[in-house]
Legacy VTK file of the C-alpha trace (Angstrom):
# vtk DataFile Version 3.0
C-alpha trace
ASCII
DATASET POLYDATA
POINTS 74 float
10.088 4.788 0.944
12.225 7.044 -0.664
10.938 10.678 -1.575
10.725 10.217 -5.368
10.694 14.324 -5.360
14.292 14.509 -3.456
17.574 14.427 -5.379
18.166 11.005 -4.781
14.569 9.876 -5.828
14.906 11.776 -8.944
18.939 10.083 -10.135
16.550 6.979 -9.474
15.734 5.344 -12.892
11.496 4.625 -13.719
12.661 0.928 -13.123
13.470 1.677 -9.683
10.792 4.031 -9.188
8.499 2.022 -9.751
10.129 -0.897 -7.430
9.388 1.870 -4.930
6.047 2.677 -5.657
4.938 -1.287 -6.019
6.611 -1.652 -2.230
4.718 0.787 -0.864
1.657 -0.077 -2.041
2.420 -3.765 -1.067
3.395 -1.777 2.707
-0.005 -0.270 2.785
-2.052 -2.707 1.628
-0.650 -5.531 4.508
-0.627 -2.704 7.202
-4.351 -2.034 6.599
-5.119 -6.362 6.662
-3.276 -6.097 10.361
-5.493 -2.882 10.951
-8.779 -5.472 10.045
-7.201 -8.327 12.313
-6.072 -6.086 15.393
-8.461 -7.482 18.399
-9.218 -4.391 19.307
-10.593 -2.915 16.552
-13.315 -5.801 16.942
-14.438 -3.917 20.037
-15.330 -0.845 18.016
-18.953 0.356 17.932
-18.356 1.239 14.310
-16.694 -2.294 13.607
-18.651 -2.774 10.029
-17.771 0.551 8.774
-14.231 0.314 10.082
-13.834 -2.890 8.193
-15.739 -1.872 5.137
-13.197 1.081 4.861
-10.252 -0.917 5.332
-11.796 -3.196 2.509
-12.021 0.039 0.673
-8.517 1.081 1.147
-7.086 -2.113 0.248
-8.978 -2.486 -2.937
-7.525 1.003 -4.252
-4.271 -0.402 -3.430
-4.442 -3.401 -5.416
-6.020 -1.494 -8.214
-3.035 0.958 -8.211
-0.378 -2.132 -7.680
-1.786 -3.859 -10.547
-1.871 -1.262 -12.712
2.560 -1.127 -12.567
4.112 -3.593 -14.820
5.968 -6.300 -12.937
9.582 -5.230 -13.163
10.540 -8.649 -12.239
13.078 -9.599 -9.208
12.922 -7.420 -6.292
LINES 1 75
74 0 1 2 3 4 5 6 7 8 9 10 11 12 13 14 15 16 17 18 19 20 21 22 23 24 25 26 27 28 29 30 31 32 33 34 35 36 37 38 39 40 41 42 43 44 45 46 47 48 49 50 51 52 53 54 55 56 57 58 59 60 61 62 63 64 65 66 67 68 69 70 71 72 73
């Protein structure tokens, strides 16, 4: 992920930022389904909670990635 603040991510055009912003939401969103499917997070006391937040995260995500237009091919 490029740091949309830093001279290069600001010469990038809203097209492109937004490629950026849809990948790392896509990046978060599948890191937190491994986090829910990592054996040893079924060993957790807090298991439900753990999982509910995941849930939680993942939701936000996909409320926030389908909020960006599609800007087509990646």
């Amino acid at each position: 992920m490029i740091d949309l603040k830093s001279d290069k991510g600001k010469a990038l055009t809203k097209i492109e930022a937004l490629r950026e912003i849809r990948a790392f939401l896509e990046d978060q969103i599948g890191l937190s389904q491994r986090k829910c499917m990592d054996e040893e997070n079924f060993n957790k006391p807090s298991w439900s909670e753990f999982q509910a937040y995941q849930r939680g995260i993942q939701k936000g995500y996909t409320k926030l990635l389908n909020v960006i237009p599609d800007q087509g091919d990646k």
